[in-house]
N, C-alpha and C positions, 0 to 999 in steps of 0.2 A: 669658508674662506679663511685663510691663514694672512696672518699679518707677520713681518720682519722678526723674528726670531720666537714664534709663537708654536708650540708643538701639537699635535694631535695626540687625544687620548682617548682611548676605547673604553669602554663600562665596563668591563671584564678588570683591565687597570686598576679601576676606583677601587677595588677592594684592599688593593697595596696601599692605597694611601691612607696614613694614619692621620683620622678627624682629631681634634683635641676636643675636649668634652668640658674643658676645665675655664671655657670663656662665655662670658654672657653678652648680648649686644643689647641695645634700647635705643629710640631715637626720640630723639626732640625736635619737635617742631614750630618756628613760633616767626616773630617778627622785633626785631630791636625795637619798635617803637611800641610794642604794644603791652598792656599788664598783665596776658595772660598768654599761654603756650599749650599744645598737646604731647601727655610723653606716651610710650608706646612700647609693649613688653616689658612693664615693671611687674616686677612680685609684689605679694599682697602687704609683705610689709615693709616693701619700699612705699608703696603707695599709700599704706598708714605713716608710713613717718612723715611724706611731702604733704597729705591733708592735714596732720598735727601741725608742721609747721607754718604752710600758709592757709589759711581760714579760709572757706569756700572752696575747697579744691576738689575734687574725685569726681564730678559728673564726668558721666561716660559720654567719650566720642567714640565712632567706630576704632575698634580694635584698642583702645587707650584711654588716658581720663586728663581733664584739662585741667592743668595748674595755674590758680590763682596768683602768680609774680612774672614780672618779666622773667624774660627764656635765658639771659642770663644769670638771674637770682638761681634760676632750677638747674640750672647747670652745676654750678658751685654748690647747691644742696646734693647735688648729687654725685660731684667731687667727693665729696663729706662722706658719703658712703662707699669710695672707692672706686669709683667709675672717672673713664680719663675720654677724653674727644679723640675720636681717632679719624674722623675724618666730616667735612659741611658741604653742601651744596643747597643752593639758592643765593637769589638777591633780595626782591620785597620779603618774601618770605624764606625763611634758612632752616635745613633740617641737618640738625646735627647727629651723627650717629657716634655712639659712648661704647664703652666695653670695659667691664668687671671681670679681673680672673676669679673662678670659685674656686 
């Protein structure tokens, strides 16, 4: 189904299309009110620096490890290393997804 100015494109196409290789995405998962949050595709020494900084942090959730601060402390740690919000959804709970150019 096509929608108002939306095009079709064949898999033979996709090969024109140049992927950029040079962005990395993550997301965060969490609740304003709560002290802790799950991030989700960090590298290993992203994931070492957010356990250095907040105490108790790296047990593993599926696919991610839960950080010990509210989800907006983890957010700005991870401003800190170059990651910007590029886009949230939810209400009780909000997942924010980030994005670092390499």
């Amino acid at each position: 189904m096509e929608t108002k100015g939306s095009k079709t494109v064949s898999a033979s196409s996709l090969t024109t299309i140049p992927i950029a290789d040079s962005v990395v995405y993550v997301a965060i998962k969490g609740s304003l009110h709560a002290q802790d949050c799950s991030a989700f595709g960090l590298g290993q020494e992203e994931i070492k620096a957010l356990v250095q900084k907040f105490a108790g942090s790296g047990s593993n959730v599926v696919n991610g490890i839960t950080i010990k601060t509210n989800v907006l402390h983890a957010i700005n740690a991870l401003g800190q290393l170059g990651y910007k919000v590029v886009s949230s959804t939810g209400e009780a709970e909000i997942t924010w997804t980030l994005q670092r150019e390499i």
